[in-house]
N, C-alpha and C positions, 0 to 999 in steps of 0.2 A: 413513876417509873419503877417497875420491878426489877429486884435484883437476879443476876443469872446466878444458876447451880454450876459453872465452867468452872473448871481446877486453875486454881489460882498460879500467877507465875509472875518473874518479871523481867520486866517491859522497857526496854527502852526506845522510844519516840523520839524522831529527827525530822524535823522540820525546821524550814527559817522564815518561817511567818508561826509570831510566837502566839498569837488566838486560836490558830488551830493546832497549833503544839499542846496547848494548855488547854483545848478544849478534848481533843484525844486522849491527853493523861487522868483528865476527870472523869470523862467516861472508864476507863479502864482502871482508877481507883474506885469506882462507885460499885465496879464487880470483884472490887478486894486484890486487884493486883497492886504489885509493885514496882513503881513505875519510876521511871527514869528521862528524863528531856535532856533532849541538846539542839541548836537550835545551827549546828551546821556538821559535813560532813566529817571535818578535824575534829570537833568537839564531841561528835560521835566514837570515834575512833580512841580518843583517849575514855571515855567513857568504860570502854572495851577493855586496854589496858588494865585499868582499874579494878571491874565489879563485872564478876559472871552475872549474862543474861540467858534468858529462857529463848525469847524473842525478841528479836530486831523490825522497828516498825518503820519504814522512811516511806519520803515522798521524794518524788524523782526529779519534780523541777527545783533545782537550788543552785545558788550561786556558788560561786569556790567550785564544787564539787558537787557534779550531778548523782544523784540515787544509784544508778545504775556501777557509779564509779565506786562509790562507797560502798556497794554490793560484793565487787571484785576486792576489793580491801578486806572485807568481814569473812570472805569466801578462805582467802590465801591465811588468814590467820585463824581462822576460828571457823573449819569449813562443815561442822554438823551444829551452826549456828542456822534456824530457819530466818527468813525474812519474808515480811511482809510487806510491801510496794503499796503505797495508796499515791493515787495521783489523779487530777483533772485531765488529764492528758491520756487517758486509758485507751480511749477510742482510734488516737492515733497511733499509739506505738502498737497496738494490734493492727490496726488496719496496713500502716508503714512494714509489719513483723518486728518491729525490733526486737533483736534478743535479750534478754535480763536472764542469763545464769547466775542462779545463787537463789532468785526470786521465787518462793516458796507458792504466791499468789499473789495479785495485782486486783486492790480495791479500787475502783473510783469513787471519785469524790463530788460532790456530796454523795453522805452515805449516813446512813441509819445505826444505834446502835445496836440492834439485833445484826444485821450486814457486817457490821465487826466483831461480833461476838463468832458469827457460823465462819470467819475469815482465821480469827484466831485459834478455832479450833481444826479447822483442817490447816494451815499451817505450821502447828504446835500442837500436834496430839499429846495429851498427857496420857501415863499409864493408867487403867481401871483405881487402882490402889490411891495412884496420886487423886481423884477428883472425888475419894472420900473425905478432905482433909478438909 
């Protein structure tokens, strides 16, 4: 697996299925970010609280708190926060339309990680300067 040339940021990932929590923060340590899991969407939120991020990565179907809600949470408090939507459910909330304001782009899942790498970066452009670093 080769590493990307992408300007480094970070990342915090929300998921509540912890293999692919922890499979997405591996992949996005292995391109030098840093990264952050929580594994619902409270634990997200205080994350927030806490430590500025670059990017917000969530998946939409979760318990407690759907993606979409946790969206509306990250929007009202931190609203030039982007986020990134990964979900097996893609096909429907497009096809349904549903709306996700806030949602920067919407991966499905399974996905590749070149498919996350072109996802992160049109969601989170960094400046020229910054992907010297």
């Amino acid at each position: 697996m080769k590493k990307s040339n992408v300007a480094k940021r970070r990342i915090l990932v929300v998921d509540d299925e912890p293999l692919v929590c922890d499979a997405v923060a591996m992949m996005l340590s292995f391109d030098g970010h840093q990264v952050q899991t929580a594994h619902s969407g409270s634990e997200a939120l205080a994350c927030l609280e806490r430590e500025t991020f670059d990017l917000v990565i969530t998946d939409y179907a979760m318990p407690e708190m759907r993606g979409d809600e946790l969206v509306r949470r990250i929007v009202s408090r931190h609203p030039q926060l982007p986020v990134l939507m990964i979900t097996a459910h893609a096909e429907v909330l497009a096809a349904n339309q549903v709306p996700l304001p806030g949602v920067a782009l919407v991966l499905s899942k399974p996905f590749m990680l070149s498919a996350l790498r072109d996802a992160i970066e049109k969601a989170c452009p960094m400046p020229a300067a910054a992907s010297d670093t």
